[in-house]
C-alpha positions as CSV (number, residue, x, y, z in Angstrom):
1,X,-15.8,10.3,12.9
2,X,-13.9,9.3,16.1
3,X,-10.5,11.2,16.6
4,X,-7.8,9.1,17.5
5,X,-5.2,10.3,19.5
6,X,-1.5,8.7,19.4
7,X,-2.2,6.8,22.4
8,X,-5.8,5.9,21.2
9,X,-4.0,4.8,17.5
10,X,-1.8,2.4,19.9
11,X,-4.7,1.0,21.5
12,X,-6.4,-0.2,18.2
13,X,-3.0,-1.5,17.1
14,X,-2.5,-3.6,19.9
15,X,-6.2,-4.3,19.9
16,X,-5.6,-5.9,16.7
17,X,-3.3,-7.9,18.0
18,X,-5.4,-8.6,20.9
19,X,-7.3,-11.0,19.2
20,X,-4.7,-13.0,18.1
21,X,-2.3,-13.5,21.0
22,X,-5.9,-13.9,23.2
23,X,-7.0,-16.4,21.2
24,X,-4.3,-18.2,20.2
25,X,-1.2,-17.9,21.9
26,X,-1.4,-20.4,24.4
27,X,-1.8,-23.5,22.2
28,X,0.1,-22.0,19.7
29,X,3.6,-21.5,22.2
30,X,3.8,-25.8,23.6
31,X,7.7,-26.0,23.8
32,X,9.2,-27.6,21.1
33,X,5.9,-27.9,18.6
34,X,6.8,-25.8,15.8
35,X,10.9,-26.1,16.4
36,X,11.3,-27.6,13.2
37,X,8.6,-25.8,11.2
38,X,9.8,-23.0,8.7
39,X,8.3,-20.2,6.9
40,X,9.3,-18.0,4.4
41,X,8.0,-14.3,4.1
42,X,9.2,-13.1,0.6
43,X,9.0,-9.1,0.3
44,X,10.2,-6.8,3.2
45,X,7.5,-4.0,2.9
46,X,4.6,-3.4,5.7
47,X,3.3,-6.7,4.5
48,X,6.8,-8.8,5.1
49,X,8.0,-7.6,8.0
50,X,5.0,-7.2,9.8
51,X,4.3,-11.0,8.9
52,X,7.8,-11.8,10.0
53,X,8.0,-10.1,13.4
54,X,4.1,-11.9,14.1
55,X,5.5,-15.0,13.7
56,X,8.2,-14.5,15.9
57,X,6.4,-13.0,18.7
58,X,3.7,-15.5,18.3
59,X,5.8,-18.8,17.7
60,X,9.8,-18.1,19.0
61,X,10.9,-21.0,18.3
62,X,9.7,-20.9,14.4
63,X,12.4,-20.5,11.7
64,X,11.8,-17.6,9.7
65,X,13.3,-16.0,6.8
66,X,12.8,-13.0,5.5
67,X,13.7,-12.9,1.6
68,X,14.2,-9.0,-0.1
69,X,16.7,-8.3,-3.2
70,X,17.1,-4.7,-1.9
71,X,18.9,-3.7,1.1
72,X,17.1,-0.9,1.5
73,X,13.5,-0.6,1.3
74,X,12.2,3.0,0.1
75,X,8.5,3.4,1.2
76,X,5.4,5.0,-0.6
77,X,3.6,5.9,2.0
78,X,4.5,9.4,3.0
79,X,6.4,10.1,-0.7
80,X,3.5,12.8,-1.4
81,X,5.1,14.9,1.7
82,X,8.3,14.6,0.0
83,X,7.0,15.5,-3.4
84,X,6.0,18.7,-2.1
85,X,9.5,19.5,0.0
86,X,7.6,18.8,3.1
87,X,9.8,15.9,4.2
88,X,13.4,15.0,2.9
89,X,14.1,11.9,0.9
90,X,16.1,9.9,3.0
91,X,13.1,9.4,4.9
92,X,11.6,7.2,2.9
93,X,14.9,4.7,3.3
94,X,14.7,2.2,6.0
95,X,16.8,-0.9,6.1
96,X,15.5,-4.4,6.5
97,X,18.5,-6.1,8.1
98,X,17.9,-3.1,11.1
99,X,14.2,-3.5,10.9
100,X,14.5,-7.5,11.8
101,X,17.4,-7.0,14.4
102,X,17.1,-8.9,17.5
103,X,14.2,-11.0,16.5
104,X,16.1,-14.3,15.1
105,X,14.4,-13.7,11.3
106,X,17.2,-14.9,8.9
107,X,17.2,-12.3,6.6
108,X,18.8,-13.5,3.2
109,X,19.4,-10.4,0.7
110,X,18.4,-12.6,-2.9
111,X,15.9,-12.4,-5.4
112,X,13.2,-15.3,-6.0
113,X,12.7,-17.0,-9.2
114,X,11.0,-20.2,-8.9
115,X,8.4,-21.4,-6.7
116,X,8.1,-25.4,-6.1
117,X,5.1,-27.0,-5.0
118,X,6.1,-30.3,-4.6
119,X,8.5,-30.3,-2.7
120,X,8.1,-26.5,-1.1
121,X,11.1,-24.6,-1.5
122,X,11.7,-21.4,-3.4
123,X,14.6,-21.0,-5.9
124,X,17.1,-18.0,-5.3
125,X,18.5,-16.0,-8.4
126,X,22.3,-17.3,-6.5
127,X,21.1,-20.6,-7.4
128,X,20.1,-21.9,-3.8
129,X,16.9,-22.9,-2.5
130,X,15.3,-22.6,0.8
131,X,12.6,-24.9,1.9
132,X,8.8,-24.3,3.5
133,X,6.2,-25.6,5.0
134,X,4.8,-22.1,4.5
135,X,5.2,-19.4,1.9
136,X,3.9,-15.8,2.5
137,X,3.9,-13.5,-0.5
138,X,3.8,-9.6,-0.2
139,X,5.0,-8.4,-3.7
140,X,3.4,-5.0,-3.8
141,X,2.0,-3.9,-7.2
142,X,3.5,-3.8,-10.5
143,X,1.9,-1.5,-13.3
144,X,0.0,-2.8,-16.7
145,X,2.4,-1.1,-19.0
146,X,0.5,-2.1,-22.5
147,X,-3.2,-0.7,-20.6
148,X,-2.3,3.3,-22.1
149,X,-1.2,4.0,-25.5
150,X,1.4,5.7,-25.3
151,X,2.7,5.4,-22.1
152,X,4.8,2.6,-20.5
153,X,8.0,1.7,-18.5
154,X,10.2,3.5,-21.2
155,X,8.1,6.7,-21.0
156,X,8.0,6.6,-17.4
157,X,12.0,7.7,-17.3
158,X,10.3,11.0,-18.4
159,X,6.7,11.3,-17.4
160,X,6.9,9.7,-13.8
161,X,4.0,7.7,-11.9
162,X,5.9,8.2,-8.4
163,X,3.7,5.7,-7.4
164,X,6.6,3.6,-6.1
165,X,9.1,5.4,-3.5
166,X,12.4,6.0,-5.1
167,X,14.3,7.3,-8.3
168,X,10.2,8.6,-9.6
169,X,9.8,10.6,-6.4
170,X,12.8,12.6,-6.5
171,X,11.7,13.1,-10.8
172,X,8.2,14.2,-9.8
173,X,9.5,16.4,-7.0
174,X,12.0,18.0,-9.5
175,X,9.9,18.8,-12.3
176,X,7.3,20.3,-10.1
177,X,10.3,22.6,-8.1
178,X,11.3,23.8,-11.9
179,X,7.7,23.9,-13.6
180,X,7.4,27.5,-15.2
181,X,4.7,30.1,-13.8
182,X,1.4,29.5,-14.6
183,X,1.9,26.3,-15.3
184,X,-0.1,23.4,-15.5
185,X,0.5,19.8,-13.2
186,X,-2.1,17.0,-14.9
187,X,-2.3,14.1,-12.7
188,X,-4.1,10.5,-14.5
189,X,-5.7,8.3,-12.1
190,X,-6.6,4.4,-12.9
191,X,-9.8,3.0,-12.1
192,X,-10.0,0.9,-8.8
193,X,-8.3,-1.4,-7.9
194,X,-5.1,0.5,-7.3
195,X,-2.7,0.9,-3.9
196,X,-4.1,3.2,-1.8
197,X,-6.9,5.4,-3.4
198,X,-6.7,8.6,-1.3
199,X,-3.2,8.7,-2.1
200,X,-3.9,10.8,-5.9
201,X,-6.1,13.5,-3.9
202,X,-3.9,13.8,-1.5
203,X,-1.0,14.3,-3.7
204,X,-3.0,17.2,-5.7
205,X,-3.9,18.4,-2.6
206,X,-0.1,19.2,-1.5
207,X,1.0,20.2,-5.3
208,X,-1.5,22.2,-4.7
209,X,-0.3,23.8,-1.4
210,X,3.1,23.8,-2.9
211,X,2.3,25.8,-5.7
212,X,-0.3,28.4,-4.2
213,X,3.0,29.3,-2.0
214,X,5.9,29.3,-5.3
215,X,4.0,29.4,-8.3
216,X,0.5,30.8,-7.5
217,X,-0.6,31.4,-11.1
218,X,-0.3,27.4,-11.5
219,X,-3.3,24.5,-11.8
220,X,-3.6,21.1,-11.0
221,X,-6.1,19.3,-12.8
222,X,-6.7,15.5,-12.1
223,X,-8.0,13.5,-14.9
224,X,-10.1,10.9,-13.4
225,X,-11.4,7.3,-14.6
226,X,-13.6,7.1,-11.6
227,X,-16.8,8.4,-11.2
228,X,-16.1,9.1,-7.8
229,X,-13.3,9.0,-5.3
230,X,-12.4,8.2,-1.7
231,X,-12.8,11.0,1.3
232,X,-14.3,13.4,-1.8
233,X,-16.9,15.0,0.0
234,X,-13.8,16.1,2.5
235,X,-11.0,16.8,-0.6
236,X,-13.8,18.6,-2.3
237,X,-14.6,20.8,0.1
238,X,-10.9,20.9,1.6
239,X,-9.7,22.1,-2.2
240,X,-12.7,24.7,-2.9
241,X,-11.9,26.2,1.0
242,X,-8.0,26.1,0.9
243,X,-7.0,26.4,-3.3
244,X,-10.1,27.9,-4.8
245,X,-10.1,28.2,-8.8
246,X,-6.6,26.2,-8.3
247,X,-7.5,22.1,-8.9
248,X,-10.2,20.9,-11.2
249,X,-11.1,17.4,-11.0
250,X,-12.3,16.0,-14.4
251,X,-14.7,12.8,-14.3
252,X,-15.3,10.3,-17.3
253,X,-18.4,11.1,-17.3
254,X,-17.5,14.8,-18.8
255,X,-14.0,13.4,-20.7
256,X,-14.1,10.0,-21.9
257,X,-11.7,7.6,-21.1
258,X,-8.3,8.0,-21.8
259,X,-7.1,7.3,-26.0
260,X,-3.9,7.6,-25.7
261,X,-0.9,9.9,-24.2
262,X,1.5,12.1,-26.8
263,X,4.9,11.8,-24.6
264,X,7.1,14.0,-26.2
265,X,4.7,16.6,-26.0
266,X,2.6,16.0,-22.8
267,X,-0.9,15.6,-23.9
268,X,-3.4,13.3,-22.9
269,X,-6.0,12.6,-25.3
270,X,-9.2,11.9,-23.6
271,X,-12.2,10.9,-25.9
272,X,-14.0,14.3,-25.8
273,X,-10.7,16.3,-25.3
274,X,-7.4,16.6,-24.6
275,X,-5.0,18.5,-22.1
276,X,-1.5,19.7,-22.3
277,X,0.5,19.6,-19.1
278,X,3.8,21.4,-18.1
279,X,4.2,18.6,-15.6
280,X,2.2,14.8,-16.4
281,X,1.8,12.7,-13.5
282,X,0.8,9.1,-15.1
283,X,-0.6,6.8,-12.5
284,X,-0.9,3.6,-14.2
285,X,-3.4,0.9,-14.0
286,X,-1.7,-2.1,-11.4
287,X,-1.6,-5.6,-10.8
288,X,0.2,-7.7,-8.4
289,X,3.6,-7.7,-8.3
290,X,5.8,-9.9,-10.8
291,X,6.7,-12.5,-8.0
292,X,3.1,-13.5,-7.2
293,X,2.4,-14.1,-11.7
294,X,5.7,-16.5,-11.3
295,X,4.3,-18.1,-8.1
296,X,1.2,-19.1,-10.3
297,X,-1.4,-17.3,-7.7
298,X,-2.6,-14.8,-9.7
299,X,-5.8,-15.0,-11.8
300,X,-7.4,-13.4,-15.1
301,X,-7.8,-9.9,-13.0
302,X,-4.1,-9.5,-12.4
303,X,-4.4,-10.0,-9.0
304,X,-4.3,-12.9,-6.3
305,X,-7.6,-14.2,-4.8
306,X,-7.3,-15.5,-0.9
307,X,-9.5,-17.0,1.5
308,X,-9.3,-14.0,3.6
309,X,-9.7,-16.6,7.1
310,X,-5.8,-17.4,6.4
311,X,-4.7,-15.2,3.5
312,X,-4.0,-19.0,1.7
313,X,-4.3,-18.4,-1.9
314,X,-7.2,-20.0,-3.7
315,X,-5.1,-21.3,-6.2
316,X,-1.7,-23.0,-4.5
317,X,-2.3,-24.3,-1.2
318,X,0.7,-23.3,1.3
319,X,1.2,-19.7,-0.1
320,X,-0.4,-17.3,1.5
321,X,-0.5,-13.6,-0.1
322,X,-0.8,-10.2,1.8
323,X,-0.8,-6.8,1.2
324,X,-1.8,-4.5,-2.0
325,X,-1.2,-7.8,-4.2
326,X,-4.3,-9.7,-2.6
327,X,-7.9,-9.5,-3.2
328,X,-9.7,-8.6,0.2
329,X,-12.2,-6.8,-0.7
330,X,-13.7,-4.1,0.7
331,X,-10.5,-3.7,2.5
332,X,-8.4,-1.2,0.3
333,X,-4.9,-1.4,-1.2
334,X,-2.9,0.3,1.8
335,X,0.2,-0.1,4.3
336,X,-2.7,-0.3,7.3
337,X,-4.0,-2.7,5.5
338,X,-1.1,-5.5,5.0
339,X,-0.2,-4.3,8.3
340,X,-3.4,-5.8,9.9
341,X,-3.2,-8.4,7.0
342,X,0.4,-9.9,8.2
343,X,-0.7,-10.3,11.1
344,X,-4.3,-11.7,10.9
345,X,-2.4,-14.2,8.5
346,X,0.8,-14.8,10.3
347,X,-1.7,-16.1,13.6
348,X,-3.5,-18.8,11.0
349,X,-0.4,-20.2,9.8
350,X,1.0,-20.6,13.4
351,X,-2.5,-22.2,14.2
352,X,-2.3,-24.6,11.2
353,X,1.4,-25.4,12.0
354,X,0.1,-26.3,15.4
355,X,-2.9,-28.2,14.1
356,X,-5.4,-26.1,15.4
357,X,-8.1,-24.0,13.8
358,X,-7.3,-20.5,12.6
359,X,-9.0,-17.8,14.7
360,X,-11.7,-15.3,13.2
361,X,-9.9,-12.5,12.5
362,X,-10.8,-8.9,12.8
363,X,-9.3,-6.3,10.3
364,X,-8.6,-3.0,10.4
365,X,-7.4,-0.4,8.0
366,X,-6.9,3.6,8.9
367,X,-6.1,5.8,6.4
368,X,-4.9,9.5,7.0
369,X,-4.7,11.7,3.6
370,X,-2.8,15.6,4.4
371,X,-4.8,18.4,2.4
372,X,-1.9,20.8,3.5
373,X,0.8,19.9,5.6
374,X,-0.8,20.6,9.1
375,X,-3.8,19.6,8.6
376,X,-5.7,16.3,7.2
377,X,-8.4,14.1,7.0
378,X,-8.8,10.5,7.5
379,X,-11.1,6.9,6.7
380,X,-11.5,4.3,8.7
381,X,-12.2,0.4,8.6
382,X,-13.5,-2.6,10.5
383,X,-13.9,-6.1,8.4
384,X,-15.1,-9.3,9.6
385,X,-15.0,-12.9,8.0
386,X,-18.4,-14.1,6.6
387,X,-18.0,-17.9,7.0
388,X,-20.7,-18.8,4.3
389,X,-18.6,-17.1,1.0
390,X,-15.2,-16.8,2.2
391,X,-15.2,-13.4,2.2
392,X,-14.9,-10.1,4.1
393,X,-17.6,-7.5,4.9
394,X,-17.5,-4.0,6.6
395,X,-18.0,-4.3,10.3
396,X,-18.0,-0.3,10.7
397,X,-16.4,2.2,9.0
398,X,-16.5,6.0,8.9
399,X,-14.3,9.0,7.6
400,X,-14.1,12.6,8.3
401,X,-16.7,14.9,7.7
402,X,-16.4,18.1,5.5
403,X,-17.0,20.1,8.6
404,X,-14.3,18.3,10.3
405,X,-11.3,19.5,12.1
406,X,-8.8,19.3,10.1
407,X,-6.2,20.5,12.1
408,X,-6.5,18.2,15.0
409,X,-7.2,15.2,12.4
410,X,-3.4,16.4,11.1
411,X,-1.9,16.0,14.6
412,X,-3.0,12.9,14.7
413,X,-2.1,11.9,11.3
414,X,1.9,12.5,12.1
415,X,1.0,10.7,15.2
416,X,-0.3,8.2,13.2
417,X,3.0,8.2,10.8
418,X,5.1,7.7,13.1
419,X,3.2,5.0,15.1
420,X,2.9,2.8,11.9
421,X,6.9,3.5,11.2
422,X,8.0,2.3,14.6
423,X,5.8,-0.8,14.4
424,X,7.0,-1.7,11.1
425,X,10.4,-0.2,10.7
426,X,11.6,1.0,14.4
């Protein structure tokens, strides 16, 4: 594995965007072509925004609006550090109306709850409508409540999947800070697909760190419905190296699948076993968020198939969906990810409002997981589109080694952080 450093991270950020300003702008920017063209980015997370500042910077004279219900948008990315006590809450808060300043994206502050084809427009929950020519999606994830027995929205109030930023952060951070000694953290972890599939190892990772330092007596075990795992060659030997004796990963292959989950009492009944926790950390199974079901572009596996040359959905021409809710595989669920997405799909639209052909894009996805809070490791991504099946494949890829330096990689994660926070948020 390559390091990166901050100014290297730039350079493959605005390499990204190389290819489509080089390829496109100048056919894309004729004065007055897309004047009375409008688009409508609904969700304000790295998919949305990024999406909505590309289409500005590409096309200035396009109208775009940016639709979010919430004025503030609390990230998940980065919610482990604050789990831990490594970073403060508030900064996971950024606000959208800030975020789109001073790029002429109308930002309207409603909820959407009808989609039209024919004609384009989406209904607002105030009872107004705003017209398209194109819709982009980025919904994020919602959770199959009915896939656990035992366990669903209800019995999240208690037993918290902190797999959104927010109210479940602050709940897992709490009960962790007031576990008792010796105790016991059990973290459940869905099979793939889920948003971002580091993201449980890394979290167990800084519990972990956390707890060798306050309650040193403690465990973290993570009950697993995977065979095997992203950057585990590097987690395993980061966890026997830096927490020996103190997490246990469990496979199916030794447990059984999950049966069911005794709330009240915090037990997960495997099919060969079950495990008390102290603290139960229920990841659900996902889906695509509720917005992209209503829009009628999901299918049968809960989430939204694309062509991945424009991000158009397969199933209602003029939306395109990005982000964690779209199925792009082998590009995983991450804020990279929909990053590089927006972008990729925010050129095609601007080259099919124009009437020209959408450029062959070139994806990227970088991933940085902390296995204590200076030091980390990382996986990286390079997807191409294969013409013949509408699909994606891996250009190149690699991750860091279990050998690798972890301390440098973790200078270059905050780098990294911060770099993807300024692009999106600053």
């Amino acid at each position: 594995m390559t390091f990166m450093t901050r100014r290297g991270l730039l350079k493959v950020g605005l390499a990204s965007w190389g290819w489509g300003l080089t390829s496109c702008s100048h056919p894309f920017t004729r004065p007055g072509t897309l004047g009375n063209a409008r688009v409508v980015v609904a969700g304000g997370g790295f998919g949305g925004l990024n999406a909505a500042k590309t289409l500005k910077r590409l096309a200035p004279e396009l109208h775009v609006t940016l639709v979010e219900r919430q004025a503030v948008y609390t990230r998940c990315p980065g919610s482990n550090l604050v789990i831990t006590g490594i970073e403060p809450m508030d900064t996971l808060a950024h606000d959208y109306a800030d975020s789109a300043q001073g790029m002429d994206i109308e930002v309207v502050r409603d909820a959407i709850v009808g989609v039209d084809i024919r004609p384009r427009r989406v209904k607002l929950q105030t009872g107004g409508a705003l017209p398209y020519d194109r819709l982009i999606l980025s919904p994020g994830i919602d959770f199959r409540w009915n896939a656990i027995e035992g366990y669903g929205e209800s019995a999240s109030l208690t037993i918290p999947h902190a797999w959104k930023g927010g109210q479940q952060t602050q709940l897992l951070r709490d009960q962790i800070g007031s576990m008792r000694p010796g105790g016991v953290v059990l973290i459940t972890v869905p099979e793939n697909p889920y948003r971002c599939p580091p993201g449980p190892y890394e979290r167990a990772s800084l519990i972990a760190n956390y707890l060798s330092r306050y309650n040193p007596k403690a465990k973290v075990i993570v009950l697993d419905a995977k065979t095997k795992f992203s950057k585990q060659a590097a987690f395993s030997q980061a966890w026997r190296q830096l927490y020996p004796g103190m997490i246990e990963w469990l496979s199916p292959e030794l447990e059984g699948r999950i049966d069911h989950i005794d709330t009240r009492n915090r037990v997960v009944h495997t099919e060969f076993n079950r495990h008390p926790a102290d603290v139960l950390n229920v990841i659900p199974p996902q889906r695509a968020g509720d917005l992209a079901r209503l829009a009628g572009v999901t299918d049968e596996t809960g989430w939204c198939p694309i062509d991945p040359l424009t991000f158009e959905s397969r199933l209602q021409g003029g939306i395109h969906v990005i982000g964690d809710a779209c199925s792009a595989a082998p590009m995983p669920k991450s804020a990279f990810s929909a990053q590089s997405q927006a972008r990729a799909c925010s050129a095609a639209i601007v080259a099919l409002l124009s009437g020209q052909a959408p450029p062959l894009p070139r994806l990227i996805n970088h991933c940085y997981s902390f296995v204590d809070p200076s030091r980390a490791i990382s996986v990286t991504g390079v997807y191409g589109y294969e013409a013949s099946t509408r699909s994606l494949a891996t250009l190149s890829s690699g991750e860091t080694a279990p050998d690798g330096d972890w301390s440098t990689e973790g200078i270059y994660a905050h780098d990294w952080y911060d770099l993807i926070m300024e692009e999106t948020f600053g």
